[in-house]
N, C-alpha and C positions, 0 to 999 in steps of 0.2 A: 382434580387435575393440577390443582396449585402444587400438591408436591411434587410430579413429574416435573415441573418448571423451575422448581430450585434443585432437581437431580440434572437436571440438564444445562443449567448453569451454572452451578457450583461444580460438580465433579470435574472440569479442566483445571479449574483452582487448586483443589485439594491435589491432583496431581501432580502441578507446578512448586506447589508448597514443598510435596514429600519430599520431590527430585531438590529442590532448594535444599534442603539438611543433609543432603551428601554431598555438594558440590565442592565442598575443601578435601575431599577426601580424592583414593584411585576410583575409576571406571569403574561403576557397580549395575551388572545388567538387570538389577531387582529396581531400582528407578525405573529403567525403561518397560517391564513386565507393566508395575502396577500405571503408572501414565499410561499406558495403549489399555490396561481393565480399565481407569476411568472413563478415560475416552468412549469404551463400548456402556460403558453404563449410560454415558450422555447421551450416545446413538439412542440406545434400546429406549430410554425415556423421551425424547426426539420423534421417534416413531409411534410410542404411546399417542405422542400430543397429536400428532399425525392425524393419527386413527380418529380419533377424535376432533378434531378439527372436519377431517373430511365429513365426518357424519353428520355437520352443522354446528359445534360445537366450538367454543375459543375462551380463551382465557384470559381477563386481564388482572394484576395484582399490582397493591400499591406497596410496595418495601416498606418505604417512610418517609418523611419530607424531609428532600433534601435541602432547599432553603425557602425560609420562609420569614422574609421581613419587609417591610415597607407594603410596597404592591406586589411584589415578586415573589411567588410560589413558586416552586420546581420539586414536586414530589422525585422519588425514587420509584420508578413505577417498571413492567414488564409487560407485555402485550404477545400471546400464542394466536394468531392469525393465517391465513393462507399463506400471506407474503413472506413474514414471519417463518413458519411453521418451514416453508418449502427452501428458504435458508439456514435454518437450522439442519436442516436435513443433509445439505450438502455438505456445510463444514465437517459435521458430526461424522459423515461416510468417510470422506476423504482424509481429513485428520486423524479418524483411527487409524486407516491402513496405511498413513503417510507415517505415523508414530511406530506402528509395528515394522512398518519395513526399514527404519532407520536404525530399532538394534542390531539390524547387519550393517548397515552402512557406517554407520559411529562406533564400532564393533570395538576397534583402538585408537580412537581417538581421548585424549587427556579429559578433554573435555566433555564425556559421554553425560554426565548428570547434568551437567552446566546446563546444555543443550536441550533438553526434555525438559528439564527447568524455563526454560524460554520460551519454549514450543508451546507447552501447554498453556502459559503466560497469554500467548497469543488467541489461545483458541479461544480462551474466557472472555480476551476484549473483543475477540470477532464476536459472539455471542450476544454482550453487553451491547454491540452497534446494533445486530440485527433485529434482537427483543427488546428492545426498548420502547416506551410509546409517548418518547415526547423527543425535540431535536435538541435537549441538552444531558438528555443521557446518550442517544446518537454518537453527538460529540465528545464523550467523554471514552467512548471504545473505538471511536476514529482515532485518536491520541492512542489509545489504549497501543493498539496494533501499530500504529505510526512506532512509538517508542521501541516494541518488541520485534517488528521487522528490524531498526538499529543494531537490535542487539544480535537477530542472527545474522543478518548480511554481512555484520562482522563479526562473526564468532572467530574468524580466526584473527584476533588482532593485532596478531604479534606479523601477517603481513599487511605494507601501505596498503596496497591496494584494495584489500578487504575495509580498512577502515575509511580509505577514503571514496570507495564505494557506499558505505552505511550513511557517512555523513552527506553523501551527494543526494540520498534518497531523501537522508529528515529534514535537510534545509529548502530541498524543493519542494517536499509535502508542507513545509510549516508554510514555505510560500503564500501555497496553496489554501489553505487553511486559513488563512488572513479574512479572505473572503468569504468565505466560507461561516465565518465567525460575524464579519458583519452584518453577513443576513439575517444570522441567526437574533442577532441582534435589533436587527428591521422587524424579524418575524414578532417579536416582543412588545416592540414601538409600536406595532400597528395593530396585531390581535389582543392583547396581554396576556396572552399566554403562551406556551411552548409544547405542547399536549396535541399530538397530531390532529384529532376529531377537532377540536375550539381550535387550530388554525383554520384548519381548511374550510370549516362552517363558517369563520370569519372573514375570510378575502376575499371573499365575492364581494363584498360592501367595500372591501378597501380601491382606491386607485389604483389606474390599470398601470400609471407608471412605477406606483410602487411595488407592484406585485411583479412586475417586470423586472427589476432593479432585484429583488427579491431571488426569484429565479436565475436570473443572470449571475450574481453570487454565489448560491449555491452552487451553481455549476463550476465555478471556478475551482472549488475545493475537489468537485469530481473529475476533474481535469487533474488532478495534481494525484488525487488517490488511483487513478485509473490510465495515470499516465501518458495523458491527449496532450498533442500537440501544443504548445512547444515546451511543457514539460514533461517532453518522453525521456528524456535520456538516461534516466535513473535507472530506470527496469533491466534492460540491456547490463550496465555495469552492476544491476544487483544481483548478477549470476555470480560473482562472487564468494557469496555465501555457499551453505552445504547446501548437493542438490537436492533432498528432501525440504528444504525452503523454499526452494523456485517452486518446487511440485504443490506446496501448502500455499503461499501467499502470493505467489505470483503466476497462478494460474487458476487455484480454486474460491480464493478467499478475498486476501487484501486487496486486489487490484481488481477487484469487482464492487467494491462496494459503494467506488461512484455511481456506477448502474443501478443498484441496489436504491442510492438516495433516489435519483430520478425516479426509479420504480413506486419506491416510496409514495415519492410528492405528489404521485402523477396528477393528482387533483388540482395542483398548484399548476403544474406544468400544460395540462388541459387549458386553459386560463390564458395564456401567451405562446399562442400557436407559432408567434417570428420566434420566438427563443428556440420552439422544439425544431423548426426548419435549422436555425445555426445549427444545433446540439449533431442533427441531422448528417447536414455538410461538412461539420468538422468531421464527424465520425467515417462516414468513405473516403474523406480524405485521406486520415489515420490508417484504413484499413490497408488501402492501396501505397501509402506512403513506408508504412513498414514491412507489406510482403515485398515490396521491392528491394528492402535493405537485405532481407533475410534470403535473397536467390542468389547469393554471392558471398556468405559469411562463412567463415572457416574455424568456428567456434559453436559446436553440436547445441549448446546451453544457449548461445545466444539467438541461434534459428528458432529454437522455440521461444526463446523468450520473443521476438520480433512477432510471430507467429500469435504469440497471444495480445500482443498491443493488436496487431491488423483484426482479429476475432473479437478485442473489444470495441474497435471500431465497428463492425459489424452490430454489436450489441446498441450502442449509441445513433446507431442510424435505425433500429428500431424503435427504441424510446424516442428519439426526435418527432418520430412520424405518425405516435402515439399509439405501435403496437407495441403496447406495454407486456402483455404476456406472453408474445411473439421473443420478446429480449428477455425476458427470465427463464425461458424454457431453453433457451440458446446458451446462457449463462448458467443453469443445471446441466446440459447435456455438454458444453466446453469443458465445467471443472472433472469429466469424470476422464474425458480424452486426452487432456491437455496434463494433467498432474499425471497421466500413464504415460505420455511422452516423456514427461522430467525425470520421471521415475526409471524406464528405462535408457535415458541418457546415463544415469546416474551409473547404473549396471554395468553401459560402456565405459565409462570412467575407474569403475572400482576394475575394471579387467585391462586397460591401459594405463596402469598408474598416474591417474590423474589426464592424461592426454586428452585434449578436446577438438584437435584436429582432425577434421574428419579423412582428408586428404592422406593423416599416415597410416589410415588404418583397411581397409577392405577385409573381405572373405571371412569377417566376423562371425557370419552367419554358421558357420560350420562349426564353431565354438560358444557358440548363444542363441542355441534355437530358440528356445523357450523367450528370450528377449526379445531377437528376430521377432518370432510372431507376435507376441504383445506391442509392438512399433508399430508390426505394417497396421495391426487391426486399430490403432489409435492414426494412422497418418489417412488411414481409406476415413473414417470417422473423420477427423479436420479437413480431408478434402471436400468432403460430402459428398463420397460415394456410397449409391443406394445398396444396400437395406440399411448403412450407418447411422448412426445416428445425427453426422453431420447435415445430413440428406433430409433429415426431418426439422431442422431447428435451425439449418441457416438459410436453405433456398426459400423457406417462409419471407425470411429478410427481405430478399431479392424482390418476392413476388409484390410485396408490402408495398418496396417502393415502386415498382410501375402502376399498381394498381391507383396510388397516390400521384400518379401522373410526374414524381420527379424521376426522369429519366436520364437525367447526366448522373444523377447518384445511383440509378438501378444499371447503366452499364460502368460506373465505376466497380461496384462491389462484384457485379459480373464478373470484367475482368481478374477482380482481384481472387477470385472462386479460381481459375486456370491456373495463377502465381501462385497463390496454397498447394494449389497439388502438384506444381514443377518443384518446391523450394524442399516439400516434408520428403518426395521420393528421389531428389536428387541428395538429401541426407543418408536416404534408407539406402543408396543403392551406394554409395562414396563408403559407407561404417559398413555393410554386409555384405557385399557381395564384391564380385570382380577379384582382380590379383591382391594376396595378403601382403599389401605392403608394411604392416605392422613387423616383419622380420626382419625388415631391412634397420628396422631402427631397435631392432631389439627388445619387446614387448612379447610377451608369455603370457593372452589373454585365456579369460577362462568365463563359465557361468557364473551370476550370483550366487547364496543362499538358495535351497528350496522355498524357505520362510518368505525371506523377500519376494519371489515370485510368486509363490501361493498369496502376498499383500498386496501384490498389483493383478490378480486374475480377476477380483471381484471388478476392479474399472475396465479390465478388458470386457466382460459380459457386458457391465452396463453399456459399455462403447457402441457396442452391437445395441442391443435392447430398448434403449431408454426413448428413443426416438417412435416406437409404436406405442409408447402411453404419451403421445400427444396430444389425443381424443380425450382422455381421462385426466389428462391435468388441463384443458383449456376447460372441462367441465366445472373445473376443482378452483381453479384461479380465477375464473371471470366473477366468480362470486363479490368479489373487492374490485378488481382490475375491470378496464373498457372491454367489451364481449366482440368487436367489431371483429370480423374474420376477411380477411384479402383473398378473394378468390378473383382471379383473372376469368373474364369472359372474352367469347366463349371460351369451351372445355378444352376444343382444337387447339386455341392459341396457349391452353395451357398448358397441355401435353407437348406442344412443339418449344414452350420456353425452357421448359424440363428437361426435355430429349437434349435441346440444346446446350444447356448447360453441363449436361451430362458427359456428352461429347467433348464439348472444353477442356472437363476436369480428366476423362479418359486420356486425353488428345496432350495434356501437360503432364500427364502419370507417364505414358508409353518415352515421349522421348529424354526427359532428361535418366531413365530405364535404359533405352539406350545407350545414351553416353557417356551416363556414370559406372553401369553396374560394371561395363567393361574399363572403366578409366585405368588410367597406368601412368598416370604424374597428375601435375598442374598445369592449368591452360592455359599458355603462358601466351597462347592469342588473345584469349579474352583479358587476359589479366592486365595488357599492355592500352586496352581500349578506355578511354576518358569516361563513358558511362560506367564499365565495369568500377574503376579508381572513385565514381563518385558515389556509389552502392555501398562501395566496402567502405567506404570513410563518412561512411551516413551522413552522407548530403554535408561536410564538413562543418555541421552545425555544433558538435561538440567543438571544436576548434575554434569555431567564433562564439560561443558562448565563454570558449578558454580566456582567449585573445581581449574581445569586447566588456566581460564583465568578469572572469576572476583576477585576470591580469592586471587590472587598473585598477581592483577594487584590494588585493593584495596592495597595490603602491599605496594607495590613500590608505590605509589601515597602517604600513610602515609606516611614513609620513607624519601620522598622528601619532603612531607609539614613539618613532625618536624626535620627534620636535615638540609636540606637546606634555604627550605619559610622562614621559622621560622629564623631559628640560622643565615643564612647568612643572606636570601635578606632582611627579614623582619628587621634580627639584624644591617646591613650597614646603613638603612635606618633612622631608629630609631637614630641612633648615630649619623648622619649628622644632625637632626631635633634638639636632642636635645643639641648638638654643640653648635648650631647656638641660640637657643633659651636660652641658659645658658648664651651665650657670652652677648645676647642681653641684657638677665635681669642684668647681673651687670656692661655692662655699660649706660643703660640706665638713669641713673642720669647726663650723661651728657649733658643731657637735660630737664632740670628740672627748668629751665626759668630763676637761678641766675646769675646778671649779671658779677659779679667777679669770677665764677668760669669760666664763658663760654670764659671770654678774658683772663685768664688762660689757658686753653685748645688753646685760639686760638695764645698766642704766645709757649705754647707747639707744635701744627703743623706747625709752623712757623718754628721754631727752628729745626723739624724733616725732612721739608721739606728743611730746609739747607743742612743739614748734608747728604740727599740722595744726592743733587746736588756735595757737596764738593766727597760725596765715590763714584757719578759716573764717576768725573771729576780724580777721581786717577787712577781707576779701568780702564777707557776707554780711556779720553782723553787726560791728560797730558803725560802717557808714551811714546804714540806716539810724542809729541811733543817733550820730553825730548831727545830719538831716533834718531827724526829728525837735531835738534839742534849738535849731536853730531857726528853724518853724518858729516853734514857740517865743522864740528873743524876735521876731518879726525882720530877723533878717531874711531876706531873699536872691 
C-alpha cells in the first residue's frame, strides 16, 4: 500500500510541475487534460487506500528525516488512517471535478496554465496537511495552501482588488498562524516530540495549564484557517479569485482544515473540556453571525461564501462538544454541496458576463436548466431538507447540542437551520426565476459546457446520497474518533425536534419563494431599514478594522519610512557612499600612470610612514625607556 500513498501524493505535483513548463507560453488545454488525469490517478489510488483502510488496514511511512540535531528529530513521515484516509477522499473527488470543469471556465483566459499550475500546487499541500503524522509536517502544507490560495485569490493581478484581496487573506492567516506555531512549539517543550501518537501518549502527564495554553493556540491558527470570528473577513473578499477556487478551497478544502486540526487533536482537545465549550460558542456564534450577513448580500459568490463560514460554524460547534465524527461527516457531506453551489455560481457568471448581481438577473432558469437543477438540489442539501444530505450531517449538530444540555447553542444553530434556507432560496429564486431582468441590462445568458455539467453531476448525486452512509461511516470513523452517539430521548421528542425543524426550514424555503421568485426591482423598503444597512455592511466590522488598524498602521509605517528610512537609514547610508566616492574621485589621479608624480607620492609615504614610526616611538616606546633609565640613576 506504501505505493498507492506516493501515487496519491505525488501525482498533484507532477501535475503542477507539467502545467508550470507551459506557463510562458499561449493557453494550452493539454495542461488542463493531463492535471484533471493526475488528479483521477490520485482519487483512484485514494480509494485504493480507502478500501484498505476500511478492511482494518493503515499505513504509515517514514520519507526521511527531516531534521535531525541536538534533541530535535522531525522525520518526513505519512500516515493512511481513517481520519486521514476520509480526507484524502474529499480533496481527491472534489479537486478532480473542480479541475475538469475549469477547462471550460479558463477556456480563454491568458492565464489558463498558470492556473492549473497553482491549482494542482494546492492540492499536493492539502495532501501534505492532511497525510502527515506529526504537527510539523501538518504545518508545513498549512503554509503550503496558505501561499497557493495567494497565489489564486489573485490570479488576476493586474486587478487591486484581486491582489488586495490575496494579501488580506495571507496576512490574516500568517496572523493566525503565529499561534499556532507557538503551540507547536509548547507541543515540543513539553512531549519532545512532534509525532502525533508520542504527543498525545504524553499529555496526559503534562499540566492541565499547559495543555490548555496548548489547545487554546492551536485553535487560534484554526480560527485564522477556517475563518472564525474576528478573523472572518478574508473569505468574503476571497471571492475574488476564479470561481473554481471558491469551489476548491473555500468550500471543500482550505477552510476546513481548522476542523480537520481539531479533529486531529481530539485527543488533546478531550483533555480541556472549557476550551472545546469556547471552540463551541464561538462556533454558533459564527454560524448565526454570517447566515445573517448572507440574507441581504447582493453578490451570488459572496452568499455562498458567508454560507460556508455559518456551515463551518456548525462544524465547530460539533468539535467543541466532542462529536468529533458528527463534524467530519458534516465537513464530507458540506464539501460535496457547497463546491456544487460555487460551481454553479460560476455558470451564472460565465452566462452574465461576469455579473454577480443577483438582482439583474431573473428567469435564468429557462436558459440553465441543467444549472437550475444542480442549485436547487445543492441549496435543498445546505438547507437540510430530508432525504439531502444536509438532513443527515447537520441536524446531528443540533441534536448533539441539546442532548449536551447547551441550549442557547442548540437554539442558536436552530435558528440559523431557517436563515440557510431563507438566504440559498431567496438566491435560487432572485437568479431563476420571476421577470428576466437581465434584458434590461443587456446580457445574452446561455448554458455552460456539457463537460462542466457532466463535472458537477457527480456532487449533485452525492448531494442527494451521501447522507445515507452515515451508518457506515460512523462504523468506519469511530475506529480512531469518540463512538459517543447523541440520541434525544425519548424517540417522541425526537421526532417532534425533527418535525420541527423541518417545518422551519420548509416555513423559510416557501417565503422568500414567494417574494423573490416573483420580484421585479430592489426593496428599497428594506433597503432603507438600519438592520438591513447593518447586514449589508457586515456589522461595519471591515470598516473598523479599516479605520482602527490599517488606517493608523499605514500612518506609523509612513512616519517611519519618511522620517527614519528616509532621513536616517537611508540618509547615514547615502553619506558613507558618497564619502567614499568623493574621496575616491579626487584622489584618483593618483593614479594616472605619471611616472614623476607616482615616485612623488612614493617618497610622500615614505616620509609619512617615518613620521608615524618616529610619533609612535615617543608616544609608546621611548618614555618607557626614558623611565626606565632613570630608575636606574635612582632618580624618582
Amino acid at each position: 500500500m506504501e505505493f498507492y500513498l506516493y501515487v496519491a501524493l505525488f501525482a498533484p505535483l507532477v501535475g503542477s510541475l507539467f502545467s508550470a513548463l507551459f506557463t510562458a507560453k499561449k493557453a494550452n488545454k493539454i495542461t488542463g487534460y493531463v492535471a484533471s488525469f493526475l488528479l483521477f490517478v490520485s482519487f483512484v489510488a485514494s480509494g485504493i487506500l480507502l478500501y484498505d483502510v476500511w478492511h482494518g488496514g493503515s499505513v504509515h511511512v517514514h520519507l526521511m528525516t527531516w531534521i535531525n540535531t541536538g534533541g530535535l528529530y522531525i522525520p518526513f513521515g505519512f500516515i493512511v488512517d481513517n481520519i486521514s484516509v476520509t480526507m484524502m477522499m474529499v480533496v481527491t473527488t472534489v479537486s478532480m471535478l473542480v479541475h475538469i470543469y475549469s477547462i471550460g471556465y479558463m477556456d480563454h483566459d491568458e492565464g489558463f496554465n498558470r492556473f492549473f499550475s497553482y491549482l494542482s500546487a494546492f492540492v499536493f499541500s492539502m495532501m501534505i496537511l492532511v497525510m502527515s503524522d506529526n504537527f510539523a509536517g501538518l504545518f508545513i502544507g498549512w503554509e503550503g495552501v496558505g501561499l497557493c490560495s495567494w497565489l489564486l485569490i489573485g490570479f488576476w493581478y493586474h486587478k487591486e482588488s484581486a491582489s488586495w484581496a490575496a494579501n488580506e487573506a495571507f496576512i490574516m492567516n500568517r496572523i493566525a498562524d503565529v499561534g499556532m506555531l507557538i503551540g507547536i512549539f509548547m507541543i515540543y517543550y513539553t512531549t519532545g516530540s512532534l509525532q502525533y501518537d508520542k504527543v498525545f501518549a504524553a499529555l496526559p502527564s503534562a499540566s492541565p495549564y499547559v495543555v490548555t495554553l496548548i489547545g487554546s493556540l492551536l485553535f487560534i491558527g484554526a480560527m485564522g484557517k477556517s475563518a472564525q470570528f474576528p478573523l472572518h473577513t478574508w473569505l468574503a473578499d476571497a471571492m475574488e479569485g476564479p470561481t473554481p477556487v471558491s469551489a476548491l478551497i473555500h468550500a471543500a478544502t482550505m477552510v476546513t482544515a481548522g476542523v480537520f486540526l481539531i479533529i486531529r487533536s481530539h485527543a488533546l482537545y478531550q483533555m480541556i473540556p472549557n476550551v472545546g465549550e469556547f471552540i463551541a460558542s464561538l462556533g454558533a456564534f459564527v454560524a448565526i453571525f454570517a447566515a445573517s450577513m448572507a440574507l441581504v448580500n447582493r453578490d451570488i459568490k459572496r452568499i455562498v461564501a458567508y454560507s460556508t463560514l455559518s456551515q463551518l460554524g456548525y462544524m465547530f460547534v460539533a468539535a467543541g462538544l466532542g462529536a468529533y465524527w458528527i463534524a467530519l461527516f458534516h465537513l464530507v457531506a458540506h464539501a460535496f454541496f457547497k463546491s456544487l453551489l460555487f460551481l454553479g455560481a460560476g455558470n451564472v457568471m460565465h452566462a452574465m458576463d461576469d455579473e454577480l448581481d443577483p438582482f439583474k438577473m431573473g428567469g435564468l432558469g429557462k436558459k440553465m436548466k441543467w444549472t437550475l437543477i444542480l442549485m436547487v438540489i445543492a441549496s435543498m442539501a445546505l438547507a437540510g431538507l430530508v432525504p439531502f444530505a444536509g438532513f443527515f450531517s447537520k441536524d446531528p449538530i443540533i441534536e448533539a447540542s441539546f442532548v449536551s444540555h447547551h441550549y442557547i447553542i442548540y437554539a442558536t444553530i436552530w435558528i440559523t437551520a431557517g436563515l440557510t434556507a431563507f438566504y440559498s432560496f431567496r438566491m435560487i429564486g432572485l437568479v431563476f426565476f420571476g421577470e428576466e431582468r437581465y434584458k434590461i441590462f443587456g446580457f445574452h445568458p446561455h448554458e455552460a459546457y456539457r463537460f462542466m455539467l457532466l463535472a458537477m453531476a457527480p456532487l449533485g448525486i452525492l448531494s442527494i446520497i451521501i447522507g445515507f452512509f452515515r451508518t457506515p461511516f460512523y462504523n468506519f470513523i469511530t475506529n480512531i474518533l469518540p463512538s459517543t452517539i447523541y440520541e434525544v430521548h425519548p424517540e417522541a421528542l425526537a421526532w417532534g425536534m425533527n418535525i420541527a425543524t423541518q417545518a422551519l426550514v420548509v416555513l423559510f424555503i416557501w417565503y422568500p419563494w414567494q417574494k423573490y421568485a416573483k420580484f421585479k426591482g430592489a426593496d428599497k423598503v428594506f433597503e432603507q431599514h438600519f438592520i438591513y444597512k447593518l447586514l449589508f455592511n457586515q456589522y461595519y466590522i471591515p470598516n473598523f478594522y479599516n479605520k482602527c488598524i490599517v488606517v493608523p498602521y499605514t500612518r506609523v509605517s509612513n512616519f517611519f519610512w519618511m522620517s527614519i528610512d528616509l532621513k536616517i537609514v537611508d540618509a547615514t547610508v547615502d553619506l558613507i557612499a558618497n564619502t567614499l566616492y568623493k574621496t575616491g574621485k579626487k584622489t584618483r589621479y593618483v593614479q594616472d600612470g605619471n611616472l614623476s608624480s607616482m615616485l612623488k607620492w612614493m617618497v610622500f609615504g615614505l616620509v609619512f610612514l617615518l613620521l608615524m614610526a618616529v610619533a609612535y616611538g615617543l608616544a609608546f616606546e621611548y618614555p618607557s625607556k626614558i623611565a626606565e633609565i632613570l630608575l636606574n640613576l635612582g632618580v624618582h
